[in-house]
N, C-alpha and C positions, 0 to 999 in steps of 0.2 A: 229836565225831562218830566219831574210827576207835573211839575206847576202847568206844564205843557198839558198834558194829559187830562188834567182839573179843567183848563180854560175850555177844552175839545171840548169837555165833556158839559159843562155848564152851556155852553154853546148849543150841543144839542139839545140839551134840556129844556133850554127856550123854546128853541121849537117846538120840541114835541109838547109842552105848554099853550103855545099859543095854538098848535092842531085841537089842542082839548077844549079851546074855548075860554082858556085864562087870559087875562090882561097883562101883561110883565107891568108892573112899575117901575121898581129896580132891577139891577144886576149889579151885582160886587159891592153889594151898599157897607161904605166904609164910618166906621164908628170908632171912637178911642178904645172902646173895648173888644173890637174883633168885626170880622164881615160877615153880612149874611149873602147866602150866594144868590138866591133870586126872592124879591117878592114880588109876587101876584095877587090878581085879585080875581076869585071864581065865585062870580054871582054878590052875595051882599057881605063875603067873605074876606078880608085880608090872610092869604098865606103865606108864611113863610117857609120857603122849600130850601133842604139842604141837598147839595147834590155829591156823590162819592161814584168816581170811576176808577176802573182796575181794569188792567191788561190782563191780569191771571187770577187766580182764587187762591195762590198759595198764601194768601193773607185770609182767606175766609170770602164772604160775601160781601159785595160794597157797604152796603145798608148798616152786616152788624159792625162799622167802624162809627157810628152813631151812637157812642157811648152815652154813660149817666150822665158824666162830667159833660160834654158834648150836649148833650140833650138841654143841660140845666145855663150853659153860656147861651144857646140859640134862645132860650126863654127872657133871659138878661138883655140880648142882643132885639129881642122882639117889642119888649117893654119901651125899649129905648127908643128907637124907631115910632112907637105908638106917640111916647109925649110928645119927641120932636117933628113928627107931622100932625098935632091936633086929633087923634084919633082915638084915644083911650077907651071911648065907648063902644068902640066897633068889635065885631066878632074877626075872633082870628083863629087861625091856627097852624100845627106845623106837619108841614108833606116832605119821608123824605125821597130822591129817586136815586137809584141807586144803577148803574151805568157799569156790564161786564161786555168788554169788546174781547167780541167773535167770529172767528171768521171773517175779518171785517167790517162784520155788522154792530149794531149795539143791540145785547139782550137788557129791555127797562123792565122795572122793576119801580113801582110807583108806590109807595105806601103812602096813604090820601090821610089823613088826621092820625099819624105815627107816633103820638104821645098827649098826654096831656099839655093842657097850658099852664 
């Protein structure tokens, strides 16, 4: 059920990504050391976006489930990515969106450069 809920939700993410004018490159890009959920590219940018959906809030908000620890794998996870596509020099950075279904609907929640690199 959550994995279910994660795919929805990464699913819609892309779209609403590519409405914004991003490029997807990846999605579910898998690495020895963990996956990143989407990268894109917005303008002369590589991002890396994490994506967090919830049926409810009785865990808080999607977004603050983007912990330090979390925070500091997605950076590990971005580096790595960078060597093994030739791209170390490029700018990057990390979006996260954060997905509370409502009503049926999704309320997003897009945090656009959500941490340092």
């Amino acid at each position: 059920m959550k994995k279910e809920i994660g795919k929805e939700g990464e699913l819609f993410a892309i779209g609403y990504l590519k409405n914004k004018g991003y490029r997807i490159l990846q999605s579910n890009y898998q690495t020895p050391i963990g996956e990143i959920d989407i990268v894109a590219q917005d303008g002369d940018t590589v991002v890396f976006v994490e994506v967090k959906t919830r049926r409810s809030l009785s865990y808080g908000y999607p977004f603050e489930a983007v912990t330090k620890q979390k925070r500091k794998r997605m950076k590990r996870l971005a580096l790595y990515y960078m060597k093994v596509n030739k791209i170390l020099g490029e700018k990057g950075r990390f979006d996260v969106i954060g997905l509370y279904l409502r009503d049926g609907f999704y309320q997003v929640r897009h945090i656009v450069d959500a941490f340092e690199v």
